[in-house]
C-alpha positions, 0 to 999 in steps of 0.5 A: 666897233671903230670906238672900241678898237680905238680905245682898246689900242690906246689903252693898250699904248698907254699900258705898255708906255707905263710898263716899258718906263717903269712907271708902274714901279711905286719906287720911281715914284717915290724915287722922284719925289725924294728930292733931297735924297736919291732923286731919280729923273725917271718921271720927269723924262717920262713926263717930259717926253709924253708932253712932246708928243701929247702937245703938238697932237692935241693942237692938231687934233683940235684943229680937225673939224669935231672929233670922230666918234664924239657930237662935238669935243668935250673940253673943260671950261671951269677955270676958277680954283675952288676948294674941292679942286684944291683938296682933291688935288691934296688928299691925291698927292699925299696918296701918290707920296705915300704909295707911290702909284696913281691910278693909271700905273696902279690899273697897269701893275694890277697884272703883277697880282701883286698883294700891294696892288691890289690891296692899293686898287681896293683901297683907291675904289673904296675911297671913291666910293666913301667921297661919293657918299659924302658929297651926296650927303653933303650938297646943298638942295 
């Protein structure tokens, strides 16, 4: 129960983080990445300002002798560039560019009901599901 209460305030945060800075608007979005037009600050604080709270607490959360509700913590340790990582990372920005949303703002605007929501919402499950079919057809045995 305590992991599903925790989880749940959390996400809660996050969703209400998202809706207060209006990151679930896809135009601040776009906004930011018109640099040479009508270049709008907005993400850049909201990301700014999350690191300055996120760093120090996730160096003092690592400092902690294991996590609570976890056997130990669960870190990334793959530090090469390889090409999945790169074309991931490509085929999200141009996505991200061209919608204006990323899964956590889109997840959170989903409330709006609006039809570019969720057409964006279907569209983003629908590629996962296409990039999972092809990475099973496509690794070697």
């Amino acid at each position: 129960m305590k992991l599903f209460l925790t989880t749940f305030v959390a996400g809660l945060l996050f969703g209400m983080g998202l809706a207060v800075s209006e990151m679930v608007d896809p135009g601040r979005v776009t906004g930011f990445l018109d640099i040479a037009g009508q270049w709008d600050p907005t993400l850049l604080l909201v990301m700014g300002g999350a690191l300055t709270i996120t760093l120090p607490g996730f160096y003092m959360v690592l400092k902690l002798p294991g996590p609570w509700f976890a056997e130990r913590f669960s870190l990334p340790t793959k530090k090469d560039l390889d090409w999945r990582l790169i074309a991931g990372a490509t085929l999200f920005g141009i996505g991200w560019g061209m919608a204006g949303f990323c899964p956590g703002p889109a997840l959170a605007a989903l409330v709006t009901l609006s039809p570019q929501v969720v057409l964006f919402m279907l569209a983003m499950i629908a590629g996962q599901l296409l990039a999972m079919l092809v990475e099973k057809y496509t690794r070697p045995l």
